[in-house]
Gaussian input, Z-matrix of N, CA and C with variables (Angstrom, degrees):
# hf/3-21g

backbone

0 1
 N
 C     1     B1
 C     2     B2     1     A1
 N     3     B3     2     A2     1     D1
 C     4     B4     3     A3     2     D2
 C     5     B5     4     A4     3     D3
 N     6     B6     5     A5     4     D4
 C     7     B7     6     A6     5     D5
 C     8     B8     7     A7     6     D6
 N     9     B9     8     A8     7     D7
 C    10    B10     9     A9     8     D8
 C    11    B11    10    A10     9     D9
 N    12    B12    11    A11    10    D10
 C    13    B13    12    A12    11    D11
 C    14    B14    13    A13    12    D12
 N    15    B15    14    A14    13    D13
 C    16    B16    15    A15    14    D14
 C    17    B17    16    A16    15    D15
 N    18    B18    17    A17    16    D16
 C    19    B19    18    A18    17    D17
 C    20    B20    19    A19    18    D18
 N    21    B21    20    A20    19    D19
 C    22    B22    21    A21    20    D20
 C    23    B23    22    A22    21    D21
 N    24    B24    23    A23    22    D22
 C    25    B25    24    A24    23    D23
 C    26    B26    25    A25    24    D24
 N    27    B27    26    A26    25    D25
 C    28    B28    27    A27    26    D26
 C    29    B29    28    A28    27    D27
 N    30    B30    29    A29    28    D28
 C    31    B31    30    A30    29    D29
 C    32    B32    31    A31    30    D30
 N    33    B33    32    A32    31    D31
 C    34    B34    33    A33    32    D32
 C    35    B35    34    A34    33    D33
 N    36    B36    35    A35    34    D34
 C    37    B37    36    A36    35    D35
 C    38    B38    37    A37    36    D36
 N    39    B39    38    A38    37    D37
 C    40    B40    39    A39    38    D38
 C    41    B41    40    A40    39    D39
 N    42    B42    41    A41    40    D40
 C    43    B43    42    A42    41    D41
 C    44    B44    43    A43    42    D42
 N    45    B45    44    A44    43    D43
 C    46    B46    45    A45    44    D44
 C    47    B47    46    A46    45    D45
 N    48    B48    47    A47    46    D46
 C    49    B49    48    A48    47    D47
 C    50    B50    49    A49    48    D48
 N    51    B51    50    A50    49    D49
 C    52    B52    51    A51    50    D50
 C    53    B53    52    A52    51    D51
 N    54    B54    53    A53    52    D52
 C    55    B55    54    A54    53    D53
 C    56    B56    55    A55    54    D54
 N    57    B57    56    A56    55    D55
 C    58    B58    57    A57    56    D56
 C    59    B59    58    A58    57    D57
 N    60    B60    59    A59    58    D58
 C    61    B61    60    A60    59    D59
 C    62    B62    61    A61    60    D60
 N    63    B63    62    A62    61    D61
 C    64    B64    63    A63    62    D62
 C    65    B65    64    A64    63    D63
 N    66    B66    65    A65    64    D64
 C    67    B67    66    A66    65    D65
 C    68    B68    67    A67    66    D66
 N    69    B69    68    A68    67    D67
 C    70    B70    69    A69    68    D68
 C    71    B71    70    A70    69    D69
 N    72    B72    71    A71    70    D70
 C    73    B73    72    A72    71    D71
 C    74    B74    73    A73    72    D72
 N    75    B75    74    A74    73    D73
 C    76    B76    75    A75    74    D74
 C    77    B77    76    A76    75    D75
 N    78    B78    77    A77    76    D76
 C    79    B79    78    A78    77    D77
 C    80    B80    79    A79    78    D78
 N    81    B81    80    A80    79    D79
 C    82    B82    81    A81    80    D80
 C    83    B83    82    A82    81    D81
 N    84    B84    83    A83    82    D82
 C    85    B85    84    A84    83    D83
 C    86    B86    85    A85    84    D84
 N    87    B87    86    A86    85    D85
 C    88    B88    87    A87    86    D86
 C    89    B89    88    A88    87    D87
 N    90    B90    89    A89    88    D88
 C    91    B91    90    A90    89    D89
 C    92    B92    91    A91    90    D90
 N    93    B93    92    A92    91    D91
 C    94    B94    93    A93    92    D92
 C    95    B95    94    A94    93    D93
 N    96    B96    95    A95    94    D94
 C    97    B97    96    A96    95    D95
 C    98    B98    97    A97    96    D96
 N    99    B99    98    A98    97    D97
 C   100   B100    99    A99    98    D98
 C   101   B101   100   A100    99    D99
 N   102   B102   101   A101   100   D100
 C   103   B103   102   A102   101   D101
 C   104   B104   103   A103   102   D102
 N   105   B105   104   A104   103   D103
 C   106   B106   105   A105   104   D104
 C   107   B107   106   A106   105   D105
 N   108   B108   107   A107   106   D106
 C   109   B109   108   A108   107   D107
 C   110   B110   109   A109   108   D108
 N   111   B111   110   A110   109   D109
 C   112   B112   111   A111   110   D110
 C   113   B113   112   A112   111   D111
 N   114   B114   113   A113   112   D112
 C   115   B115   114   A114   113   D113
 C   116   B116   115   A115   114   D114
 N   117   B117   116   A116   115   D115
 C   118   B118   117   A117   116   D116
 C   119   B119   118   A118   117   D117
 N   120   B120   119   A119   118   D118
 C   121   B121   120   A120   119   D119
 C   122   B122   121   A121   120   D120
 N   123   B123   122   A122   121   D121
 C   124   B124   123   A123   122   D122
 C   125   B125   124   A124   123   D123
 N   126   B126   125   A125   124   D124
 C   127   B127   126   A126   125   D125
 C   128   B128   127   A127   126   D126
 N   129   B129   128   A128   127   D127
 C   130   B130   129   A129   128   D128
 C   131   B131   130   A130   129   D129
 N   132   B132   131   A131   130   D130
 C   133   B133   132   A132   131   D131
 C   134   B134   133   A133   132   D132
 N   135   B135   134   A134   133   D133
 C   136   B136   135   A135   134   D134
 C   137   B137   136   A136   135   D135
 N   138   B138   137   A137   136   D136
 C   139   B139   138   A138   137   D137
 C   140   B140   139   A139   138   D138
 N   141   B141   140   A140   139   D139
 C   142   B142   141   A141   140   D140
 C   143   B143   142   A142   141   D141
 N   144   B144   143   A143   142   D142
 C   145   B145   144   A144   143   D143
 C   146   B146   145   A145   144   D144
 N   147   B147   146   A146   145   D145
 C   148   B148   147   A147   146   D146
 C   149   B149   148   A148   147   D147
 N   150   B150   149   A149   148   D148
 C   151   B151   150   A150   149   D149
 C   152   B152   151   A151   150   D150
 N   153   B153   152   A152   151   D151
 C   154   B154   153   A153   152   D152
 C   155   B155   154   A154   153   D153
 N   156   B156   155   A155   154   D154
 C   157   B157   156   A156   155   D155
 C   158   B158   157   A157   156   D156
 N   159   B159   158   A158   157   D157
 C   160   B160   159   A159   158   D158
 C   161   B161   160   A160   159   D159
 N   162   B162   161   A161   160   D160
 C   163   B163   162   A162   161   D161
 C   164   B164   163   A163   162   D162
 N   165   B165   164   A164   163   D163
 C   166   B166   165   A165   164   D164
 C   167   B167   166   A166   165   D165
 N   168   B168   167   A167   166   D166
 C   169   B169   168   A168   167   D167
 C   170   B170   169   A169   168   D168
 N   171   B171   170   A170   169   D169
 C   172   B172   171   A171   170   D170
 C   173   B173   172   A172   171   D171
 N   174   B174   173   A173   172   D172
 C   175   B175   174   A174   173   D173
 C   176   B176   175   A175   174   D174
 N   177   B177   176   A176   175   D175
 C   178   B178   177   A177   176   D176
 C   179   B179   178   A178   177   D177
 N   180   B180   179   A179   178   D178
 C   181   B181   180   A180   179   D179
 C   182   B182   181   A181   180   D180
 N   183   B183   182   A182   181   D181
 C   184   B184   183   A183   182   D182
 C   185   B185   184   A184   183   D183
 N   186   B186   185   A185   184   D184
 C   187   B187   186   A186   185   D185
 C   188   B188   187   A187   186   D186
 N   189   B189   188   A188   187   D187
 C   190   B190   189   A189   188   D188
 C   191   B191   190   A190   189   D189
 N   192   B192   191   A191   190   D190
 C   193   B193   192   A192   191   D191
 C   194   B194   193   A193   192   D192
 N   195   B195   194   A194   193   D193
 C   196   B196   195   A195   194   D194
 C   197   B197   196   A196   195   D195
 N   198   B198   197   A197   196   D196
 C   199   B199   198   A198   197   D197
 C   200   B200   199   A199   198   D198
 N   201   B201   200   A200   199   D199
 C   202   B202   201   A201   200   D200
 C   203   B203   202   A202   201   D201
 N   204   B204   203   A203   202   D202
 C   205   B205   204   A204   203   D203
 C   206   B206   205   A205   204   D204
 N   207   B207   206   A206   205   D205
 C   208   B208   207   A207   206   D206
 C   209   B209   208   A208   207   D207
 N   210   B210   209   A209   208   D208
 C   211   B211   210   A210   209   D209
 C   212   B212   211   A211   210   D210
 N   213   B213   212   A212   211   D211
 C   214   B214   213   A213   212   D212
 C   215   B215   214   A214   213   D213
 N   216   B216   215   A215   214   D214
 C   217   B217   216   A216   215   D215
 C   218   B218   217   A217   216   D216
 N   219   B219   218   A218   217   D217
 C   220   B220   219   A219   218   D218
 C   221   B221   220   A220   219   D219

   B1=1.4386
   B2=1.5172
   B3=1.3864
   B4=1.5943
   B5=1.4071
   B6=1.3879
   B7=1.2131
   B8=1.5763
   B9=1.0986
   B10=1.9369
   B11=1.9921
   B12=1.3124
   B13=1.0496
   B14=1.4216
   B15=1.1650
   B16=2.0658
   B17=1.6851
   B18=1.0375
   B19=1.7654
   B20=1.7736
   B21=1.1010
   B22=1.7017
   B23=1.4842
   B24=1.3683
   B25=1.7619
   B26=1.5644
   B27=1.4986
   B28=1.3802
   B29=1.8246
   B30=1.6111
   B31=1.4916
   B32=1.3598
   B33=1.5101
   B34=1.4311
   B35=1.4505
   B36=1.8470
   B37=1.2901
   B38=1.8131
   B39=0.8234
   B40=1.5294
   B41=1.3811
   B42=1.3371
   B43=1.8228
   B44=1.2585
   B45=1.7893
   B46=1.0106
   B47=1.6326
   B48=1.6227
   B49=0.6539
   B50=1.7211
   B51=1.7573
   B52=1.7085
   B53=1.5408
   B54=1.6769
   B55=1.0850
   B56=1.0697
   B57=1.3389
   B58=1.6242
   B59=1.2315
   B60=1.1228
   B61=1.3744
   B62=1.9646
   B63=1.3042
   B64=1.6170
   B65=1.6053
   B66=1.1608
   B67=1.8005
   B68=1.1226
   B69=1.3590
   B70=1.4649
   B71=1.2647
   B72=1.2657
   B73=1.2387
   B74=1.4636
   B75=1.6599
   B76=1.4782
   B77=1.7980
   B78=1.4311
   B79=2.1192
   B80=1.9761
   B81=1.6733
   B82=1.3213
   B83=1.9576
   B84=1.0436
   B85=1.2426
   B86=1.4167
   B87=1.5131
   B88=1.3937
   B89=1.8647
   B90=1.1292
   B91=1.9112
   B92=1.2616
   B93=1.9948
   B94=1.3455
   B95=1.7348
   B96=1.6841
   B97=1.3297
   B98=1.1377
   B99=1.7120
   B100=1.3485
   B101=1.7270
   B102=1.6442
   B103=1.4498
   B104=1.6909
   B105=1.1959
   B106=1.6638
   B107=1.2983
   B108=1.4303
   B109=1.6569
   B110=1.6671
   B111=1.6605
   B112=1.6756
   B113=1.4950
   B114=1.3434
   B115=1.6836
   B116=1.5173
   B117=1.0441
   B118=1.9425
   B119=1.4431
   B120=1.2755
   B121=1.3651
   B122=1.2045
   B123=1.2860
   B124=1.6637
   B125=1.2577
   B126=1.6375
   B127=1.1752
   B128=1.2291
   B129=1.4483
   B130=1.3618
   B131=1.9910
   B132=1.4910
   B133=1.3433
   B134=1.6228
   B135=1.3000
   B136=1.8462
   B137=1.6013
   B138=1.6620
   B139=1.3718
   B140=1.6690
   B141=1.1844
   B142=1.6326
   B143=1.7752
   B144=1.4156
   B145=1.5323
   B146=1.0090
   B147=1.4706
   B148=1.1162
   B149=1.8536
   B150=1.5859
   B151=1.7839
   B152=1.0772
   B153=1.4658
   B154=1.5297
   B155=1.6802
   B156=1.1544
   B157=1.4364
   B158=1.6661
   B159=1.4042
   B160=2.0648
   B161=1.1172
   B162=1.3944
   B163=1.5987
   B164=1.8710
   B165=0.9292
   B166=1.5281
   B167=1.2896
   B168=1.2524
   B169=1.7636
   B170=2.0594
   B171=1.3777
   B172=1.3979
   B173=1.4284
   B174=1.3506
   B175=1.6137
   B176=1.7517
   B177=1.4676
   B178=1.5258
   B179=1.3447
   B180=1.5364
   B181=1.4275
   B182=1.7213
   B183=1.5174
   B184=1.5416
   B185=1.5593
   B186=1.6741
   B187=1.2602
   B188=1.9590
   B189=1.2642
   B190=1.5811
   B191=1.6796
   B192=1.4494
   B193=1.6244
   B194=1.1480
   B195=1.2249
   B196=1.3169
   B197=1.9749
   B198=1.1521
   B199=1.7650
   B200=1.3951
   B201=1.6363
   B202=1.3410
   B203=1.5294
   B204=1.1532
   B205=1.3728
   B206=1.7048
   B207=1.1741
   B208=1.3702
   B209=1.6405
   B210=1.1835
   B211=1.8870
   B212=1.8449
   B213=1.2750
   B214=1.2253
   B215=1.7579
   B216=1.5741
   B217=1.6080
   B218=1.5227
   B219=1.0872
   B220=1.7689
   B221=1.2552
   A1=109.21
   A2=113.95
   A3=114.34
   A4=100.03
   A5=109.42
   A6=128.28
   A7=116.79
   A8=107.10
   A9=94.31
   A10=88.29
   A11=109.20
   A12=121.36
   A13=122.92
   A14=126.04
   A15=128.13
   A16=111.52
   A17=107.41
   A18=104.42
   A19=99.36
   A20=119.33
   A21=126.60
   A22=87.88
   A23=112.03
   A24=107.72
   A25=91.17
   A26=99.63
   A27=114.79
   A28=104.65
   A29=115.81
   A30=97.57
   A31=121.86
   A32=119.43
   A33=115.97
   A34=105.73
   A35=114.54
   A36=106.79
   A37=119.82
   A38=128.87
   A39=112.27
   A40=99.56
   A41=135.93
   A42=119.83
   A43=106.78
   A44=126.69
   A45=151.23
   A46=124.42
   A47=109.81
   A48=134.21
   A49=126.00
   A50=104.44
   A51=102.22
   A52=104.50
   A53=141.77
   A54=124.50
   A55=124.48
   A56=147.62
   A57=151.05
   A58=111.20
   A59=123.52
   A60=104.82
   A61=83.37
   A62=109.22
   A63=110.74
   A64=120.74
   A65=102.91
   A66=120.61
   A67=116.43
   A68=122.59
   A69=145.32
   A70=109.29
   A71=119.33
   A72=110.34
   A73=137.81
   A74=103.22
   A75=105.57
   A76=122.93
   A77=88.30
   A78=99.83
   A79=64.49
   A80=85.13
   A81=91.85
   A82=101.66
   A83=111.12
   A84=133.69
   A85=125.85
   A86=128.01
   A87=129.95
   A88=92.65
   A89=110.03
   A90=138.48
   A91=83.21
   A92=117.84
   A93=87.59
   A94=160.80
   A95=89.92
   A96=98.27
   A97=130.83
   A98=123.01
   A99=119.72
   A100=115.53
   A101=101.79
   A102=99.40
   A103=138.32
   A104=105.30
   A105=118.57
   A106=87.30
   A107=141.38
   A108=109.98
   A109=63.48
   A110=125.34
   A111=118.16
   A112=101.49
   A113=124.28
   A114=122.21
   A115=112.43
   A116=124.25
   A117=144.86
   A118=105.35
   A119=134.54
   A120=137.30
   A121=117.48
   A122=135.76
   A123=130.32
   A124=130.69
   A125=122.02
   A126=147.21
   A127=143.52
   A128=130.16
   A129=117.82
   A130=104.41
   A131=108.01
   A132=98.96
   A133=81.45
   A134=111.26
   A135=118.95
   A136=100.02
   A137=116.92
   A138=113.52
   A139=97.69
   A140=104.29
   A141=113.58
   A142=113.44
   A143=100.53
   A144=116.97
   A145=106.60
   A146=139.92
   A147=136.57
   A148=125.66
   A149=98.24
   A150=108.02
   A151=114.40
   A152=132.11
   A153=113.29
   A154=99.19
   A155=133.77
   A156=107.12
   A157=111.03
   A158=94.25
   A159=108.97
   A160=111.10
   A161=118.48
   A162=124.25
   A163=122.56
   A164=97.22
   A165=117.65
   A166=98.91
   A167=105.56
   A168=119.40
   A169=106.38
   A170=102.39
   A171=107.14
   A172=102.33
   A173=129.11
   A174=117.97
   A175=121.27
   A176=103.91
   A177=95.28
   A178=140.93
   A179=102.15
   A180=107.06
   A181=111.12
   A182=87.44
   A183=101.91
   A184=129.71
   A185=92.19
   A186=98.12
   A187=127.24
   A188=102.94
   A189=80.49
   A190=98.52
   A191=109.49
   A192=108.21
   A193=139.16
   A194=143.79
   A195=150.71
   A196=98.79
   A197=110.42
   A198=116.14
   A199=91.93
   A200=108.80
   A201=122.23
   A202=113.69
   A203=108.30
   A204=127.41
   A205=102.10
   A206=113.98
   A207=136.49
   A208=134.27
   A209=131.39
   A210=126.52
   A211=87.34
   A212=89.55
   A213=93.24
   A214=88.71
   A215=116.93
   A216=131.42
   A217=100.72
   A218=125.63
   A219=142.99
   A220=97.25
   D1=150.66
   D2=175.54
   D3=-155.67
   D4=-179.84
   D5=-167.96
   D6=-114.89
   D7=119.39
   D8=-163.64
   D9=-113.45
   D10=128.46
   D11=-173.29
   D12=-129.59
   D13=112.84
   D14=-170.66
   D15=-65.17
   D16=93.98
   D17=-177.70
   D18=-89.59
   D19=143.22
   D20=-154.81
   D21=-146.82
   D22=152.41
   D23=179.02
   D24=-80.92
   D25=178.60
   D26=-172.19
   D27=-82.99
   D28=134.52
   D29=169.29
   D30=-75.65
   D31=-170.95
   D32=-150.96
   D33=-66.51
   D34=-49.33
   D35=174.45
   D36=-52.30
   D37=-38.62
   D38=-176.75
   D39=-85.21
   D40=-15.57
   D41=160.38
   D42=-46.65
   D43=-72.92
   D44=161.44
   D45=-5.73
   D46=-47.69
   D47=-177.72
   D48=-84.77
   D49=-41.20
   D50=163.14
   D51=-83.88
   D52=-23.68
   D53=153.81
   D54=-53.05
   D55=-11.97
   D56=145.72
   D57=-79.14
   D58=19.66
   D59=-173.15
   D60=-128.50
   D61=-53.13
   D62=171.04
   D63=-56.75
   D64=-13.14
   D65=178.66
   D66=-84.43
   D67=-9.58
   D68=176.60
   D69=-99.08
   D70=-65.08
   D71=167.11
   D72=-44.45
   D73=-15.12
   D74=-177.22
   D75=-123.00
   D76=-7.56
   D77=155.81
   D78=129.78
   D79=-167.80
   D80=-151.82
   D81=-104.47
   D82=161.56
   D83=164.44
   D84=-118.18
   D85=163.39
   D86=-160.08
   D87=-91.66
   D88=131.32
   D89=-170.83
   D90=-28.00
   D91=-79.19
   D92=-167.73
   D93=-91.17
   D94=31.77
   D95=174.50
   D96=-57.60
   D97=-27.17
   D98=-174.13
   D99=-80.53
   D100=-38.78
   D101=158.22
   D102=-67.00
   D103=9.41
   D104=179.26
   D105=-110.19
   D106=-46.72
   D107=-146.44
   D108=-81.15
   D109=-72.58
   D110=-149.59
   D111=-23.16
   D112=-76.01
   D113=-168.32
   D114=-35.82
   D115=-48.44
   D116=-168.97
   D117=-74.81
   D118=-23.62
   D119=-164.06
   D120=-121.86
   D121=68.18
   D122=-161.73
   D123=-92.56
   D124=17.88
   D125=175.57
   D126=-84.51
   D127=-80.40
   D128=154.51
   D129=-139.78
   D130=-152.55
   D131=-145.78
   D132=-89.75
   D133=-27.48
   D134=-164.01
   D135=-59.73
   D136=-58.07
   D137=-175.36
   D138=-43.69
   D139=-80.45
   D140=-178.01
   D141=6.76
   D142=-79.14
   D143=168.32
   D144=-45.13
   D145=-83.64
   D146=-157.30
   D147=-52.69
   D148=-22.82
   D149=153.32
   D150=-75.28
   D151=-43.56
   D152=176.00
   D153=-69.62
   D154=-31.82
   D155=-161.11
   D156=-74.22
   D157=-36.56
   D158=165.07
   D159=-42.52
   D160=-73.42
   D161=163.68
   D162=-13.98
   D163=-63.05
   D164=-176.68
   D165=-58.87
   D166=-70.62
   D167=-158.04
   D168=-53.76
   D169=-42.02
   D170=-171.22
   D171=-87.50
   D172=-24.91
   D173=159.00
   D174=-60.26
   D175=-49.15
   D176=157.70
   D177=-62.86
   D178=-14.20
   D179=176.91
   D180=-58.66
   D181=-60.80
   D182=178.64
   D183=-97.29
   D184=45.44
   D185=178.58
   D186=59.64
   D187=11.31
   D188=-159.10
   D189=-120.00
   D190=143.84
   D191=160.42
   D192=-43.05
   D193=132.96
   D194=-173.51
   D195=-83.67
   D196=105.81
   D197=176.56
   D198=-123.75
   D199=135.63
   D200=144.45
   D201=-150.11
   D202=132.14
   D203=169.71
   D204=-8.37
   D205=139.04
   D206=126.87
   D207=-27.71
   D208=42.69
   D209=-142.50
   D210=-69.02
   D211=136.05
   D212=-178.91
   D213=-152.42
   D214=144.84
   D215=155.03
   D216=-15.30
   D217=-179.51
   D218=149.40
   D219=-155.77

């Protein structure tokens, strides 16, 4: 006997949501980074991380802040 189970990627809010949660753990980033990589990354939770951790790593490389817009309606 076994267990046959539907694994589905995560939707945007719970992407969103372990990228805020790993963004904490690692000092802070600008609000809307976690909703740009979540939207941009539609695969699993590992890619996910591994763009915020790229992100990070190559802004510190070269010194520079991580800014992204505010997404908001118009």
């Amino acid at each position: 006997m076994g267990l046959i189970a539907d694994i589905q990627p995560p939707d945007l809010e719970t992407k969103v949501a372990i990228l805020q949660k790993r963004r904490s753990r690692n000092g802070n980033a600008a609000d809307g980074l976690a909703l740009f990589i979540a939207t941009n990354i539609r695969s699993n939770v590992r890619e996910l991380e591994g763009a915020l951790i790229r992100l990070v790593a190559h802004s510190s490389l070269i010194g520079a802040e991580l800014r992204f817009p505010t997404l908001s309606r118009y």
